[in-house]
C-alpha positions in Angstrom: 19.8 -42.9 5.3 20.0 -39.9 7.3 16.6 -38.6 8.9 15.8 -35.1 7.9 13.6 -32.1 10.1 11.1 -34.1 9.1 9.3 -37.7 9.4 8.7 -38.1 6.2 12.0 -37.4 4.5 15.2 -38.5 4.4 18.0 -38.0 2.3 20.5 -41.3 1.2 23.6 -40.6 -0.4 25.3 -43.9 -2.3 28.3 -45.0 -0.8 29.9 -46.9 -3.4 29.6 -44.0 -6.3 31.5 -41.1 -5.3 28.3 -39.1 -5.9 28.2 -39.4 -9.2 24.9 -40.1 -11.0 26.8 -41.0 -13.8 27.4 -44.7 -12.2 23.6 -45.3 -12.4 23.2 -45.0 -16.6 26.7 -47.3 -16.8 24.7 -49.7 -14.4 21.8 -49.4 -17.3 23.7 -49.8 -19.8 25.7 -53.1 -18.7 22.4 -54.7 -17.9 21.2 -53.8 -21.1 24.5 -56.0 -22.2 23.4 -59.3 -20.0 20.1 -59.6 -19.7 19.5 -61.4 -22.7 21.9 -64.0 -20.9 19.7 -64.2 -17.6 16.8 -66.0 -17.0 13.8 -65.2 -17.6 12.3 -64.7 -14.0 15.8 -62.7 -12.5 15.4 -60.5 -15.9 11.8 -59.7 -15.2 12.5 -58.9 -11.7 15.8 -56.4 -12.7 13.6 -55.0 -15.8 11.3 -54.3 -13.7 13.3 -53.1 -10.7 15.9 -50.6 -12.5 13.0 -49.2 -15.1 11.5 -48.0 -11.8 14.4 -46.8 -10.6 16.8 -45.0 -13.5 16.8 -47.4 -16.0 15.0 -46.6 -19.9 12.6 -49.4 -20.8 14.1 -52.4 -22.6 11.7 -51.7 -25.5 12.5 -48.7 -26.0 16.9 -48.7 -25.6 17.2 -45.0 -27.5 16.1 -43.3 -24.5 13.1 -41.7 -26.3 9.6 -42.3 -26.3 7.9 -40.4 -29.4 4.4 -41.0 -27.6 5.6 -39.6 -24.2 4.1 -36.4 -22.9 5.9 -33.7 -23.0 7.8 -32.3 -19.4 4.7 -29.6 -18.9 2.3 -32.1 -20.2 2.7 -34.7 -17.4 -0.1 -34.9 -14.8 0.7 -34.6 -11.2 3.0 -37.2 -9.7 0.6 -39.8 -8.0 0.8 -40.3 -4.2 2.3 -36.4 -3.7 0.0 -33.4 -2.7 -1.5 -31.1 -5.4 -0.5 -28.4 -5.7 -2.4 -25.7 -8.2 1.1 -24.2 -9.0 4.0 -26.7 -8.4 7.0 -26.1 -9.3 9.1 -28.9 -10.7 12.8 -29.1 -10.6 13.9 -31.7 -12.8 14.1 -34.9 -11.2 15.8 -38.4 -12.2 13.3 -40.6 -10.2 9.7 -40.2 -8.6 7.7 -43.2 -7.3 4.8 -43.0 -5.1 4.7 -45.2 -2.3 2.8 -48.0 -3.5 5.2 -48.3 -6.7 7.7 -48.4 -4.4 6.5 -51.6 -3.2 6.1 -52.9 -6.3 9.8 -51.7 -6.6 10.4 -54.0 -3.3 8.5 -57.0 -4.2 11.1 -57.2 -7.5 14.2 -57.0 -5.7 13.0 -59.6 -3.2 12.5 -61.8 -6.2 16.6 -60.7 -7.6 18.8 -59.8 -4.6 19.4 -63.6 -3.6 19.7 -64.4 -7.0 22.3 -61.3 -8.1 25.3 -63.6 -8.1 24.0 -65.6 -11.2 24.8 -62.1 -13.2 28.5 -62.1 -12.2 29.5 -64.5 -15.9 27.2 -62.9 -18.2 28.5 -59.5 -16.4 31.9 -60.7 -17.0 31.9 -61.5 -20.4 29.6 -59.3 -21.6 29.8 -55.4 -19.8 33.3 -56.0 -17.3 35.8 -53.4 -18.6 33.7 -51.7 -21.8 33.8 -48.2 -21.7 30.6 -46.7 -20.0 30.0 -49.5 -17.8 31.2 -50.5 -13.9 34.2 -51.5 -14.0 33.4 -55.0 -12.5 30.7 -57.5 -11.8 30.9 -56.3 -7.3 30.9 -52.7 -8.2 28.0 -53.1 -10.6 26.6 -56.1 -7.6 27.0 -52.8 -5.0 25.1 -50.5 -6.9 22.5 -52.7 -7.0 22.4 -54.1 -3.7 22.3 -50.2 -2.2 19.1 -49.0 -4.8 17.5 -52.3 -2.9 18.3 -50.9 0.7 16.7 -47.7 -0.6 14.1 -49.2 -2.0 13.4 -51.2 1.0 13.8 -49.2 3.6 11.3 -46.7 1.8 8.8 -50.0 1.1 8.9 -50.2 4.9 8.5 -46.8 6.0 5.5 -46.2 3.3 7.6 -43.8 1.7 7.9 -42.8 -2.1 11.4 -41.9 -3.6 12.3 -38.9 -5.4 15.9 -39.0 -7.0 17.2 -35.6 -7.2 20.0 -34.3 -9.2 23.7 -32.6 -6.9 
């Protein structure tokens, strides 16, 4: 996490996923492959986890939400400013702070838990097309969206996922 001009910003870049956001919907779609195959309190805790992070809700796997507002529709983000004219870049993730703790409190519940995913990950998602290429890459992904998350839990910061 580096610290920008700024105390409350800073910008993380993943390590593990040459910069690619395409790693994050291959991450999506594997656990969309295993988590019929977890149990039910680890699944509840990664549902709820990666829908708040980049993840499309289990009950709804086409991506689309037919009752959704539409982009100019949406009201304000909670937790930011207001602003009478924002302008709104497209952006792949926006919690306010307190989601992000919410965000925290589920990967406290998975991250010592995460290696009980590595044979449903295996058999299910290792080596399809579209998904990590392995149970530790998909295990690093995972493990670095928690150090986000938790480092932002503990600062009382929100997340904003931008696209580069």
């Amino acid at each position: 996490m580096w610290q920008r001009q700024v105390s409350w910003c800073a910008e993380y870049r993943f390590h593990g996923t040459t910069g690619s956001y395409g790693w994050h919907p291959r991450l999506g779609n594997a656990w969309e492959d295993v988590r019929t195959s977890v149990a039910p309190e680890l699944r509840d805790a990664l549902d709820h986890f990666l829908r708040g992070l980049f993840w499309d809700d289990p009950d709804d796997l086409t991506g689309t939400d037919p009752t959704a507002a539409a982009e100019e529709e949406r009201p304000a983000a909670r937790g930011f400013p207001d602003d009478p004219a924002p302008w709104r870049p497209r952006v792949l993730l926006l919690s306010a702070p307190d989601e992000v703790s919410d965000l925290v409190r589920s990967w406290q519940v998975a991250a010592p838990r995460l290696e009980e995913l590595r044979g449903p990950f295996e058999a299910e998602a290792a080596g399809w097309a579209g998904r990590p290429a392995g149970f530790d890459a998909a295990a690093a992904l995972l493990r670095e969206w928690g150090d986000v998350a938790t480092e932002a839990g503990a600062r009382r910061w929100g997340l904003v996922g931008l696209p580069f």
